[in-house]
FIROLUM-985872 format. One record per atom (N, C-alpha, C): x, y, z. Coordinates in steps of 0.001 Angstrom, whole numbers, plus 500000, padded with zeros to 6 digits. Example, Ala and Ser with C-alpha at 12.3 -4.5 7.8 and 13.67 -1.06 7.14 Angstrom:
BEGIN
x_y_z
513190_494310_507800
512300_495500_507800
513200_496700_507800
512850_497750_507080
513670_498940_507140
512900_500030_507870
END
This chain:
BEGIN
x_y_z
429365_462950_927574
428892_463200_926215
429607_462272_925244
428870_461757_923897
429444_460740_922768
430774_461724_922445
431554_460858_921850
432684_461079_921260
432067_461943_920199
431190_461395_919112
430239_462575_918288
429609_463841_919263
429304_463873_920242
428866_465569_920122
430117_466176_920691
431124_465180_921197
432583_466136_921694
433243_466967_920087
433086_466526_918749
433687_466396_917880
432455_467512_917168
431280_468056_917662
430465_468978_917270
429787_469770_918423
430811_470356_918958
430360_471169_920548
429790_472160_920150
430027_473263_918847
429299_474687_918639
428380_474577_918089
426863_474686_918528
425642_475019_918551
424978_476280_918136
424406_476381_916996
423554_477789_916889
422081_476897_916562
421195_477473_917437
420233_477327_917579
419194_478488_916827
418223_478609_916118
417447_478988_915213
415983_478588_915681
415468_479638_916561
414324_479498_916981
413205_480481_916866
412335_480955_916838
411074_482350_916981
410555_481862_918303
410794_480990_918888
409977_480316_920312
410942_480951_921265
410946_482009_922157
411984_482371_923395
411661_481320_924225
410554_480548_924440
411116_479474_925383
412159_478566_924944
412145_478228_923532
413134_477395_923150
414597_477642_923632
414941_479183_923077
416008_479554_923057
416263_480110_924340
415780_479590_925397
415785_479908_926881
416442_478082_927018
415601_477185_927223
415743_475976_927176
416719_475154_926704
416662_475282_925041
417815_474103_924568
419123_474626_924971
419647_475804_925229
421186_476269_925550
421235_475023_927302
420264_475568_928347
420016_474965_929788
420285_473553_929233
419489_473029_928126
419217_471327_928159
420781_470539_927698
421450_471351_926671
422212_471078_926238
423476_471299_926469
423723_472745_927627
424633_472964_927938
424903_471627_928749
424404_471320_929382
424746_470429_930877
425549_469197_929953
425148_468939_928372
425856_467684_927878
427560_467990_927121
427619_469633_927555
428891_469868_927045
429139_470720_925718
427361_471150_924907
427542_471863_924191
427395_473193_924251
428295_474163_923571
428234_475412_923578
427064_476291_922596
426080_476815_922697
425009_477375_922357
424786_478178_922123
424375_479134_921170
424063_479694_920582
422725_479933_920155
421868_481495_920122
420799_481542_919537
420147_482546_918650
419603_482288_918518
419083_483240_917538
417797_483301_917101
416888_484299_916392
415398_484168_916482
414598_484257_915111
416001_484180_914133
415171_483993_913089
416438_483568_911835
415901_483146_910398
416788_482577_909686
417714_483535_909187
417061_485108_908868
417825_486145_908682
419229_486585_909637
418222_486433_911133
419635_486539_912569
421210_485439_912572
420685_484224_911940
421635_483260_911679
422296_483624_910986
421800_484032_909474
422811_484442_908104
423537_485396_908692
423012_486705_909459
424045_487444_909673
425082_487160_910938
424902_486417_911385
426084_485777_912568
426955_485177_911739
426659_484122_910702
427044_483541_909646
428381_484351_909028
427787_485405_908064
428435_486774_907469
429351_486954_908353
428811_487106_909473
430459_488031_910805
431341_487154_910879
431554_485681_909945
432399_485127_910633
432319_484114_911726
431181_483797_912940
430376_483351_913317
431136_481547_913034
431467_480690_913749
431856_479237_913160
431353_478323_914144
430581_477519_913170
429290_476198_914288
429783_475042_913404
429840_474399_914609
429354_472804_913788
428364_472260_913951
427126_472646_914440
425564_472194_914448
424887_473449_913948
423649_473652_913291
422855_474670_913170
421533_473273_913680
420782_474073_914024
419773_473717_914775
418631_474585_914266
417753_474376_913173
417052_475109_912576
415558_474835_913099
414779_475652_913415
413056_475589_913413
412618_475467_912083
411616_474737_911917
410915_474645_910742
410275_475511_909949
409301_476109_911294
408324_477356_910653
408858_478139_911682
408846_479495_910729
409335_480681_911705
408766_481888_910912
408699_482780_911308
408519_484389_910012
409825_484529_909551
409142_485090_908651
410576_485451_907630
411270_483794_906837
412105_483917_906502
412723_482959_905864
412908_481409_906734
412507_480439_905642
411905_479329_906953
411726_478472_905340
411871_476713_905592
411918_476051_905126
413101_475759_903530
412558_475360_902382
414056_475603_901337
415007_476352_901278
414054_478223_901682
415167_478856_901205
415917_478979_902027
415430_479229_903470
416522_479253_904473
417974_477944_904415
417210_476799_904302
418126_475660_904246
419722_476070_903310
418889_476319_901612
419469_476741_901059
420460_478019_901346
420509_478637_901975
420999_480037_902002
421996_479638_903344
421822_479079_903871
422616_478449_905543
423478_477580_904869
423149_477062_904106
423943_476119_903333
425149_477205_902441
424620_477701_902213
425775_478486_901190
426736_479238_902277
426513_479719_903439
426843_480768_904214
428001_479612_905187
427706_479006_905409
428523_477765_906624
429424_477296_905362
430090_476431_906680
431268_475415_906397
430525_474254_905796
431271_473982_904998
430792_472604_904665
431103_471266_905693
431118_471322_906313
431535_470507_907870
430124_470239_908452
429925_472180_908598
428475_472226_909502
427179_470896_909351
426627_470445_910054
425226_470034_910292
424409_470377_910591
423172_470632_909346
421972_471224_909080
420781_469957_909794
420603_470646_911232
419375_469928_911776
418068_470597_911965
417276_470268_911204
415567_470911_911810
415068_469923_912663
413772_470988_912995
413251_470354_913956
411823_470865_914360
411116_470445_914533
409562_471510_914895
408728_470663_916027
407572_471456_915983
406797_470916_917086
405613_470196_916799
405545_470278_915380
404379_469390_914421
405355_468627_913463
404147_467380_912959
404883_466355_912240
405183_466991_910969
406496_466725_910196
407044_467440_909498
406604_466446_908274
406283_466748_907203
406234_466039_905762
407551_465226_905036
407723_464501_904732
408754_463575_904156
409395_464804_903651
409104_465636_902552
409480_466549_902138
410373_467650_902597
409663_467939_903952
410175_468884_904437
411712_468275_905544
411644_466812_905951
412323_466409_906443
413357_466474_906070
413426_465690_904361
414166_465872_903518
415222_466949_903299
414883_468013_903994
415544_468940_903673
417153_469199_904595
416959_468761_905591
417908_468605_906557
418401_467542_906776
419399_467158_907098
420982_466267_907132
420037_465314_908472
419533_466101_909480
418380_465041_910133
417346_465769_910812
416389_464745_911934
415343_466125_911866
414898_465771_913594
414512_466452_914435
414339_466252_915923
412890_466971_915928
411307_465910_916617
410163_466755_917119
410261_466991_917977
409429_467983_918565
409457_468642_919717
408709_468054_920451
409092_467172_921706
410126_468050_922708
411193_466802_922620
412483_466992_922447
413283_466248_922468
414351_466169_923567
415297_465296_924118
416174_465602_924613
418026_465647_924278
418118_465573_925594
420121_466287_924803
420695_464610_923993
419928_463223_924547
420251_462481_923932
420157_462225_922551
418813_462905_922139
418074_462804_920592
418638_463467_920340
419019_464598_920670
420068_465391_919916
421209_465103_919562
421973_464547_920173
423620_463709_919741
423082_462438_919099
422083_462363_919272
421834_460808_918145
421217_461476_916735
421044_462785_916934
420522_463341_915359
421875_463681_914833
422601_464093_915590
424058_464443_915133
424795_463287_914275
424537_461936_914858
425286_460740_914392
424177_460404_912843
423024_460840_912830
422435_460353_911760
423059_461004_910406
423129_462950_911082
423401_463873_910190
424815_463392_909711
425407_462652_910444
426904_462503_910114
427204_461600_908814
426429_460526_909244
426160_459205_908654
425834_459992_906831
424719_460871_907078
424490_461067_905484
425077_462000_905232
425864_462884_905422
427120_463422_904987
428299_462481_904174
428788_461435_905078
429871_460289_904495
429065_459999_902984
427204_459309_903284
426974_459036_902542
426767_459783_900814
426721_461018_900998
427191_462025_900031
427915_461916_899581
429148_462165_900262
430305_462244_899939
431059_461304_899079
430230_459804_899192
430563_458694_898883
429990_458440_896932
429229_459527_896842
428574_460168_895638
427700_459142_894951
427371_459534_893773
426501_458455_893254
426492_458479_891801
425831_458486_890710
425814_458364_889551
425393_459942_888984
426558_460288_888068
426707_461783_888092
426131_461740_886081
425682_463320_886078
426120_463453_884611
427256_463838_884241
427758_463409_882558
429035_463938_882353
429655_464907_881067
430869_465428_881642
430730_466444_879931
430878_465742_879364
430990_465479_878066
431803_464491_877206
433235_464551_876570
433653_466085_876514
434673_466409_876453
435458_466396_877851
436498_465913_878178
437021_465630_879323
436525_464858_880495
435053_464328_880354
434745_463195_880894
433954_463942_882473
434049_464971_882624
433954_465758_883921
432341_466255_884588
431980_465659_885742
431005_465288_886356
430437_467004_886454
428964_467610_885867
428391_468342_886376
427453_468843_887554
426388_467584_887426
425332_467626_888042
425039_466035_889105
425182_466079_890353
425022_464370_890192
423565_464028_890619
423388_463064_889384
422116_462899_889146
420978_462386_890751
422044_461898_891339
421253_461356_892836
420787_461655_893844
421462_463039_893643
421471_464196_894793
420438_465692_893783
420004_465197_892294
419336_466002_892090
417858_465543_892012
418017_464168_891988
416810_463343_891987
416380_463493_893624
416502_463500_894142
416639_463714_895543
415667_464737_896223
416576_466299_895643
415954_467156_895511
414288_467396_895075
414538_466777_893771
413546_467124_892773
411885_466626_893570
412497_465154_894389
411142_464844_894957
411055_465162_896430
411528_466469_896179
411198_466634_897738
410671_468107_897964
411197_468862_896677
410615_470419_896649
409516_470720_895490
408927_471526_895376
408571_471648_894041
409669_472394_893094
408843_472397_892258
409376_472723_890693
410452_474431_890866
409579_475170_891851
410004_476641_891774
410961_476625_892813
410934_476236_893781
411752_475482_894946
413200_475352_894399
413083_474491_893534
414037_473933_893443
414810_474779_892117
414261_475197_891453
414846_476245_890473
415320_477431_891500
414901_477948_892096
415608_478942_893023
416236_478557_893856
416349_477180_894410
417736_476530_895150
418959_476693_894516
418566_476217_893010
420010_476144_891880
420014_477408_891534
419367_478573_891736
419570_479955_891260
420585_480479_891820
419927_480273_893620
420974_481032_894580
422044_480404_894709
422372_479172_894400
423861_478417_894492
424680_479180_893775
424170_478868_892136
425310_480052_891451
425021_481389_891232
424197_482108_891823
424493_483621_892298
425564_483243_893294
425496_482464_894422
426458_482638_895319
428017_482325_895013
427989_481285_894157
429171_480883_893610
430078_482389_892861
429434_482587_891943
429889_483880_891289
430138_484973_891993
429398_485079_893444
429793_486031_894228
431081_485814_894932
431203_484867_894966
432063_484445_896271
433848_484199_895218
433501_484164_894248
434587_483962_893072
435191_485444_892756
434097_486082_892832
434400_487455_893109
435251_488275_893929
434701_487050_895259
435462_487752_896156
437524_487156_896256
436951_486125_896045
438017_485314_895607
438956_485703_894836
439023_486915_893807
439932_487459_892827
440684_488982_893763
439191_489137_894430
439729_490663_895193
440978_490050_896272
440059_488818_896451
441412_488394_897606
442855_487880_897521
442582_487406_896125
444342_487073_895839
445025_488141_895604
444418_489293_894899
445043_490875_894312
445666_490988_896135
444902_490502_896638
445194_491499_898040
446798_490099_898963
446671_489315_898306
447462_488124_898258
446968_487461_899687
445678_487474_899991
445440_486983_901366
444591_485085_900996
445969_484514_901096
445529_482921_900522
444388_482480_901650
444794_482888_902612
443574_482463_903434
441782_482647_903432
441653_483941_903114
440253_484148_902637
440163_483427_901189
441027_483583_900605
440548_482843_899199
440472_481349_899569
441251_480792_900246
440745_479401_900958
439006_478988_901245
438910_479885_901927
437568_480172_903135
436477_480411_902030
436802_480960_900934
435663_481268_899957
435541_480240_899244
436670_479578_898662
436501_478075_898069
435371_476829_898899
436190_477153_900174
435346_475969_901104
434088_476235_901070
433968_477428_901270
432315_477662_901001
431730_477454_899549
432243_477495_898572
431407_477085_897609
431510_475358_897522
432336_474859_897983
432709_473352_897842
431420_472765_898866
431350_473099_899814
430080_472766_900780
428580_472746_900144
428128_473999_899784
427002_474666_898643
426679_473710_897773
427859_473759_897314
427539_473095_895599
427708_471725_896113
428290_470928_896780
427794_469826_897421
426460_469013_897870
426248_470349_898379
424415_469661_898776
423763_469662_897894
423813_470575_896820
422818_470762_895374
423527_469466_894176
424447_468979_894663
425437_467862_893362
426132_468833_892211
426066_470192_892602
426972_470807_891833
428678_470307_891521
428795_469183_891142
429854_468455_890953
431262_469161_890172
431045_470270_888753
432487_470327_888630
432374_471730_889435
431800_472550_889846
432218_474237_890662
432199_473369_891879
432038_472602_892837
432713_471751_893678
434321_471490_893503
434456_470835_892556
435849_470100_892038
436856_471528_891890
436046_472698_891156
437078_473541_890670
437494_474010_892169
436462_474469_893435
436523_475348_894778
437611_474188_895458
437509_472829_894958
438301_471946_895858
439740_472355_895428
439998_472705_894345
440992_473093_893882
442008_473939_894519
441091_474990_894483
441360_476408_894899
441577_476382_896418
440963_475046_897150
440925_475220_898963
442061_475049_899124
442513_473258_897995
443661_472449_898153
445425_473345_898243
444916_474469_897052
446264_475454_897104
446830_474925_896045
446160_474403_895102
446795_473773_893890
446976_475165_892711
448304_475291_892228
448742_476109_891277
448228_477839_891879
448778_478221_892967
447683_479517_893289
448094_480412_892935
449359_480985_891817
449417_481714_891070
448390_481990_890452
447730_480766_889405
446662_480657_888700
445728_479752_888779
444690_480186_889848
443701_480138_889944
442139_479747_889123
441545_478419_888508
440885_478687_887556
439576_479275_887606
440140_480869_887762
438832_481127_888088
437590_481285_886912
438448_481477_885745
437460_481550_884683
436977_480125_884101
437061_478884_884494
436832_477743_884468
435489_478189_885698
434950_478510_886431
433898_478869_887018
433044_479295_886251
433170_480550_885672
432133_480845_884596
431788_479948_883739
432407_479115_883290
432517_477878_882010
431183_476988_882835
431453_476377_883825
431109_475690_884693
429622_476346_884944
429681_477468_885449
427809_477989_885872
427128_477984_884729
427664_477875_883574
427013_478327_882136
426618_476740_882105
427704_475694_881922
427344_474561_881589
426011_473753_882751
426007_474341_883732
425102_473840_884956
423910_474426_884578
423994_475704_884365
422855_476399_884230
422098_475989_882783
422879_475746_881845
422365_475325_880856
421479_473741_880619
422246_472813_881678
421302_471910_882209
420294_472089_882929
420555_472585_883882
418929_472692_884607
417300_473865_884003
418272_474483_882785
417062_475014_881705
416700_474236_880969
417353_473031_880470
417202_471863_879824
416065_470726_880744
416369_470982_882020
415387_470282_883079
413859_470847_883386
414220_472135_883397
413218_472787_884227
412308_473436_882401
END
């Protein structure tokens, strides 16, 4: 197996097809990855919730129940920001819908296309990361929204799509900040870690740029007496107040 799929061995697979989820564990085990399945986008989130830690998700396209943006979106908030979001289906997928995932595999593929979707997904991760032309406050100069990763978005979902992508980000953010206060009272730096990373991942894929910066903060262990957590609220107001300005 590549040095890349040694470096992404945990597999959750996201299928409604039982042949699939009979199959890709057989196809893929033999290349060294560990597998995982599951039969719908709801079954993932809650493996997710338990704690549950992948470095591939392996998503179906169409499934019942939750399937295409929102699922993306919602897997996205729930994982590591590490994880790699791969779809994949058995019909040709729309630019759009491709778009939505880090990379994308048709059906029927093998364990090679698969570690070579891994190296693509990897590739545009760095390239993220590497950022692009952001908006800014003007007071303190500090990046909200980045414009490249919302332009991005914008032509790839519709209008409602994409307003409820940025909905559930900061519902989730605020939740998870939440949890984040219960957890320092309780002085457990580690979950408050784990909740940061997760919003730093989230708000990543959407270009949520400063509730990124603030969760990087909070992962880093910078000042953890004091915590800015009310610089979050500041932050969802100022985001949210742009994308009502957009939308």
């Amino acid at each position: 197996m590549s040095e890349v799929g040694t470096n992404c061995r945990q597999v959750l697979v996201v299928d409604d097809d039982v042949i699939m989820r009979e199959l890709l564990p057989a196809i893929l085990g033999i290349e060294g990855y560990e597998v995982q399945t599951v039969e719908s986008g709801e079954a993932a989130l809650a493996l997710l919730d338990g704690g549950a830690e992948v470095d591939v998700i392996l998503a179906d396209l169409h499934m019942p129940g939750l399937q295409g943006a929102e699922l993306v979106a919602r897997l996205n908030a729930a994982c590591a920001a590490e994880t790699l979001l791969i779809g994949m289906s058995g019909s040709k997928p729309t630019a759009a819908e491709k778009g939505l995932f880090r990379a994308f595999l048709e059906k029927p593929f093998t364990a090679e296309d698969f570690t070579a979707a891994i190296q693509v997904a990897k590739k545009r991760v760095g390239e993220e990361s590497a950022g692009g032309s952001a908006e800014r406050v003007a007071a303190g100069n500090m990046a909200v929204l980045d414009e490249e990763i919302f332009k991005r978005l914008a032509a790839m979902l519709p209008l409602a799509q994409l307003r409820e992508l940025y909905r559930i980000t900061i519902e989730d953010v605020l939740r998870r900040v939440g949890r984040m206060r219960e957890s320092l009272e309780l002085r457990n730096g580690e979950e408050t870690r784990a909740e940061a990373h997760a919003i730093k991942g989230g708000c990543g894929m959407v270009g949520a740029c400063e509730l990124g910066r603030l969760a990087a903060e909070i992962e880093g262990g910078s000042d953890p007496g004091n915590p800015p957590f009310a610089d979050f609220d500041a932050a969802c107001d100022r985001l949210q107040g742009m994308l009502d300005a957009r939308f």
